[in-house]
C-alpha positions as CSV (number, residue, x, y, z in Angstrom):
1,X,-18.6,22.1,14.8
2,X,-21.1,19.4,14.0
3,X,-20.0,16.6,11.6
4,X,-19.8,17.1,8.0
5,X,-19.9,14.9,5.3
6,X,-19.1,16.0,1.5
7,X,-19.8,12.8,-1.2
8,X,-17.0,13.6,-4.5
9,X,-18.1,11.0,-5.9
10,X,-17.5,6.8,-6.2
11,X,-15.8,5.7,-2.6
12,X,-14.2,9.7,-2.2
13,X,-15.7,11.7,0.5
14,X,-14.6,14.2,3.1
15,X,-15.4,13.6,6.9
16,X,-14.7,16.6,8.6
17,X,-14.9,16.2,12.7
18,X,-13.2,17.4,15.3
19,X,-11.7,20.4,13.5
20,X,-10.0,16.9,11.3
21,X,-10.6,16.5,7.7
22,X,-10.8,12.6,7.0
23,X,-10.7,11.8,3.2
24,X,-11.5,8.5,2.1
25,X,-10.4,6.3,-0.9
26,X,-9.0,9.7,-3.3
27,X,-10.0,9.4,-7.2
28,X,-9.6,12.5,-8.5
29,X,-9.6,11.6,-12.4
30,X,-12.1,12.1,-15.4
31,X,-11.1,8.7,-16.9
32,X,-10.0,5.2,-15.2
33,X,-8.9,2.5,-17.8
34,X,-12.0,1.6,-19.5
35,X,-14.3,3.8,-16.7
36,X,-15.2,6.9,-17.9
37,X,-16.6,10.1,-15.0
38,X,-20.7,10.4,-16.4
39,X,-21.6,12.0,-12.9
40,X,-20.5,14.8,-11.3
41,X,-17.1,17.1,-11.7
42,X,-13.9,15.9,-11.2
43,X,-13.8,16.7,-7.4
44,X,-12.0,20.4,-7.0
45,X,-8.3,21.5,-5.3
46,X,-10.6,21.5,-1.9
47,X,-11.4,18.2,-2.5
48,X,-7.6,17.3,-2.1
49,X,-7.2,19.4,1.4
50,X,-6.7,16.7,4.0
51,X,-5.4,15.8,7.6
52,X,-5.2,12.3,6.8
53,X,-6.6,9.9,3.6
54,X,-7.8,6.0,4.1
55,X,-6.9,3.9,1.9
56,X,-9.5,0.8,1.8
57,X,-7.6,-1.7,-0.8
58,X,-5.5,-2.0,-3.5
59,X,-8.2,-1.9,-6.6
60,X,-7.0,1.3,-8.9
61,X,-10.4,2.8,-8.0
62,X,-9.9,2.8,-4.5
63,X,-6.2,3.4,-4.3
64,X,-5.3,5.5,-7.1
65,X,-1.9,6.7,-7.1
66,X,-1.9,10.0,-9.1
67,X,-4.9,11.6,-6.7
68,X,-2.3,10.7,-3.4
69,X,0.3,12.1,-5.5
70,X,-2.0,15.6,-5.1
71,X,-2.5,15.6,-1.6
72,X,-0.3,18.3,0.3
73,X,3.1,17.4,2.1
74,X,2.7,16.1,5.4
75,X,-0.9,14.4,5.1
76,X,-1.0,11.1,6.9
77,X,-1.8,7.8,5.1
78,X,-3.7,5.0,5.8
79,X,-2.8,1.8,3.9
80,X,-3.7,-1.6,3.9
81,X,-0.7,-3.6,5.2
82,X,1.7,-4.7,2.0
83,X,0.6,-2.1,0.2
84,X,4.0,-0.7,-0.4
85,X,4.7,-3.8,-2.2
86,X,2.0,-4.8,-4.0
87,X,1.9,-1.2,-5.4
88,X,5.4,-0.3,-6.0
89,X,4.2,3.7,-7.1
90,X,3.5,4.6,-3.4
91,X,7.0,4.1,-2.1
92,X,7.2,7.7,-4.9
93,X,4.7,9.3,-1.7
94,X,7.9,10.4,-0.2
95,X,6.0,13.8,0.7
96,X,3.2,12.0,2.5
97,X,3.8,10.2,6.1
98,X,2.3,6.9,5.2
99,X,1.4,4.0,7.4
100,X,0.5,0.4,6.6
101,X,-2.6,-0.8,9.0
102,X,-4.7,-3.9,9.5
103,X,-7.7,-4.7,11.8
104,X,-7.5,-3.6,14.9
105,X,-5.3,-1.0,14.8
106,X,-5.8,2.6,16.0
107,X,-4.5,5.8,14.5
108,X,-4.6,9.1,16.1
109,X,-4.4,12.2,14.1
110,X,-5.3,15.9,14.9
111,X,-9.0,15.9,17.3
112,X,-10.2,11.9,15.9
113,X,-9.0,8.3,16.4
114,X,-9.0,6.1,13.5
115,X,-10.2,2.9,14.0
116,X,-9.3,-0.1,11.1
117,X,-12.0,-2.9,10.9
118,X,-12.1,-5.5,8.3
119,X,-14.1,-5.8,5.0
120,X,-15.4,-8.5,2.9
121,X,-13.3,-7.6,-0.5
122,X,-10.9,-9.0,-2.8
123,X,-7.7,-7.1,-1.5
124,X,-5.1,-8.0,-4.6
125,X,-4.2,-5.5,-6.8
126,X,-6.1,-6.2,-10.0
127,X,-6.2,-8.2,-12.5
128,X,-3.3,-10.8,-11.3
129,X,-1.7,-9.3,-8.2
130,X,-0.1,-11.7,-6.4
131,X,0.5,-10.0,-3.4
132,X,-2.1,-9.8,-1.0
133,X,-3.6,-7.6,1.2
134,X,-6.3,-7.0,3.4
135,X,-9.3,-5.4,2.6
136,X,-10.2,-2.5,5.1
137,X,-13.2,-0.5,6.5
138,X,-12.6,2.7,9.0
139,X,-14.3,4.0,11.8
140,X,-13.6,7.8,12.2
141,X,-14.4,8.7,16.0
142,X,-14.6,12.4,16.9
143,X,-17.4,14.3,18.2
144,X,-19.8,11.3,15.6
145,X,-18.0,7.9,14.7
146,X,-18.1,7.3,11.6
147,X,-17.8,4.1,9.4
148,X,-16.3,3.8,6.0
149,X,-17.2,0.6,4.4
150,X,-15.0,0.6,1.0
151,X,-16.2,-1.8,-0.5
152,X,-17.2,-5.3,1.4
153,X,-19.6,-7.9,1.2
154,X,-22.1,-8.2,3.9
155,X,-20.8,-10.2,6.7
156,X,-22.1,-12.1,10.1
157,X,-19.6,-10.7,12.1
158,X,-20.2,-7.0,10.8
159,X,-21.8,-5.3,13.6
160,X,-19.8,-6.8,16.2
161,X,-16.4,-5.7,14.4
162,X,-17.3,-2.4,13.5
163,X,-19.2,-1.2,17.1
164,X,-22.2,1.0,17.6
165,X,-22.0,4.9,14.9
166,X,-23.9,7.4,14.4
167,X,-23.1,7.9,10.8
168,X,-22.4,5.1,8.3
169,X,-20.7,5.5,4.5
170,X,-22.1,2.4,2.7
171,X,-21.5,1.4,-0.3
172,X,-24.3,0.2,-2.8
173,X,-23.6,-0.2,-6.4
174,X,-20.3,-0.5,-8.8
175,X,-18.9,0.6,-11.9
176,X,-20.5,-2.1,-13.7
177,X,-24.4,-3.7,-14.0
178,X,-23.6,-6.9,-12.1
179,X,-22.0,-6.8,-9.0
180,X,-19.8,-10.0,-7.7
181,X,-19.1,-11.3,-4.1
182,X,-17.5,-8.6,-1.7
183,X,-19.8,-6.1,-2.7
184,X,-22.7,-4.5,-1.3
185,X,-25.7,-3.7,-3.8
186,X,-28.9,-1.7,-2.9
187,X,-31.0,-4.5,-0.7
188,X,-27.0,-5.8,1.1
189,X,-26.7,-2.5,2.1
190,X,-30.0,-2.2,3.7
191,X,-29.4,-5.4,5.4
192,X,-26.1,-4.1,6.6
193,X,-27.7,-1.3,8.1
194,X,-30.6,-2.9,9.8
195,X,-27.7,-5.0,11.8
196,X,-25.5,-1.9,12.2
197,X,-28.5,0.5,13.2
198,X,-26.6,4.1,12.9
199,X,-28.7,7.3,13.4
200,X,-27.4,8.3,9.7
201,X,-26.6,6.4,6.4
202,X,-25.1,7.9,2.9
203,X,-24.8,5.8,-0.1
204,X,-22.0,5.8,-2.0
205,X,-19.3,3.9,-5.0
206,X,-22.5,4.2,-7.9
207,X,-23.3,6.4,-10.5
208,X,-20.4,8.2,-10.4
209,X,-17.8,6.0,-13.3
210,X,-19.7,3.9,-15.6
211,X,-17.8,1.7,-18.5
212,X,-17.4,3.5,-21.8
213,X,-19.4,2.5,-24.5
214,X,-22.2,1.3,-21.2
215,X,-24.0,5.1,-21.9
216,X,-26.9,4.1,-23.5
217,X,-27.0,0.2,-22.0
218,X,-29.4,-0.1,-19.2
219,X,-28.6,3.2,-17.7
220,X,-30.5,3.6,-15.4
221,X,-28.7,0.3,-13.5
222,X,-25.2,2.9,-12.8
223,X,-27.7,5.8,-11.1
224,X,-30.7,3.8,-9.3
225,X,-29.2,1.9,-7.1
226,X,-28.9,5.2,-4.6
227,X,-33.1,5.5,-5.1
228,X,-33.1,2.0,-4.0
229,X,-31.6,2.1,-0.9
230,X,-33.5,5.0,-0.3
231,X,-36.4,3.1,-0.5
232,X,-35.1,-0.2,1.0
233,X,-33.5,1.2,3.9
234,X,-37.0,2.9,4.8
235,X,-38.6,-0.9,5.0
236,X,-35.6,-2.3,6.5
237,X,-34.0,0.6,9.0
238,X,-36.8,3.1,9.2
239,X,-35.4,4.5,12.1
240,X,-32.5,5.4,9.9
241,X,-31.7,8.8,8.1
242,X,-30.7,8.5,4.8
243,X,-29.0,11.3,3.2
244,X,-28.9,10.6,-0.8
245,X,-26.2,13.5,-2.2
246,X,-25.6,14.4,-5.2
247,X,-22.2,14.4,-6.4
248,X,-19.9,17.5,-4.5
249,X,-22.6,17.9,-1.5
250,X,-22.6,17.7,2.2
251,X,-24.6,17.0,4.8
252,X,-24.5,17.3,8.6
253,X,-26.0,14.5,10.0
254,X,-27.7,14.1,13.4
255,X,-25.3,12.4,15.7
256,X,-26.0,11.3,19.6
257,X,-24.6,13.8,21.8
């Protein structure tokens, strides 16, 4: 079965390869904090079916405890070492065979390898952690390899550290209109994959969560950003397929046989 990629929404998708489903960064919730869902359903119960879920840090709205709380017994775990103790609520994941990773590690599970390569990200738990821990991308190798940014910065050392992929999840926006260092906007991402140069992109983390009270603020700022990269990624990778989904679609991207 080709590769198949399902975008939930934010940093959550589904990489099915290998007869293996790979779910990245769970968020299964209408409301965040002070983030409110103004795109797409909350992703359904098939949304939650998994072999393994990556983890990519410790912000809420990348690790979010009550979505791994849903995922069935038995589903493996990727976390960013020291999670466990920066985030006291996953040592409740008794049901779920979690393991704590850093770059360079390998993880095997079902028909892929799972491959943990760093990221360019504020890895605290928000908004004093004092723990640290490393910010993480993934490389999902099966029949495609496949690279999950998370969230990151763009980087010198990118391409090198994350290895020739067919298919490449990158992020390009946030919850918010401005987005610090350690993140990728429209025209990073672009950049990042001119250097990486995969045979397939999707954009993702924008226009899914949006601050309440932002609705009628400059919205168009939460949902353009995937237009952009659209557009810039044609200028700057044209040999590139970019697949822009909407919010609970999937797409089976050419991979290099």
């Amino acid at each position: 079965m080709p590769v198949e990629i399902t975008w939930w929404g934010h940093a959550t998708c589904t990489v099915e390869d290998a007869n293996t489903r790979v779910l990245t960064d769970p968020l299964f919730v209408r409301r965040l904090a002070h983030l409110r869902r103004r795109r797409g359903e909350v992703p359904p119960a098939e949304a939650w079916r998994a072999d393994v879920a990556l983890v990519s840090h410790l912000h809420a709205d990348h690790l979010h405890v009550p979505s791994l709380a849903r995922l069935a017994p038995g589903t493996r775990l990727l976390v960013p070492r020291g999670a466990p103790r920066a985030v006291p609520g996953l040592r409740r994941l008794a049901h779920l065979e979690m393991s704590e990773v850093a770059p360079g590690d390998e993880v095997a599970v079902g028909g892929v390898r799972v491959r943990v390569v760093p990221a360019r990200h504020d890895g605290r738990r928000l908004p004093l952690g004092p723990h640290h821990s490393p910010a993480l991308g993934y490389v999902v190798e099966g029949e495609a390899r496949t690279y999950f940014a998370g969230d990151t910065g763009l980087f010198a050392s990118m391409a090198e550290e994350v290895g020739d992929v067919d298919v490449a999840l990158l992020p390009v926006g946030g919850w918010g209109p401005y987005l610090g260092e350690g993140h990728l906007d429209a025209g990073r991402a672009a950049e990042a994959l001119a250097q990486l140069g995969p045979r397939s992109a999707v954009p993702v983390h924008y226009g899914t969560f949006w601050p309440i009270g932002m609705d009628a603020v400059r919205p168009h700022e939460f949902h353009a950003p995937g237009e952009e990269f659209v557009r810039l990624a044609a200028e700057r990778a044209p040999s590139v397929a970019v697949h822009r989904l909407g919010h609970g679609e999937s797409v089976r991207p050419e991979v290099a046989r």
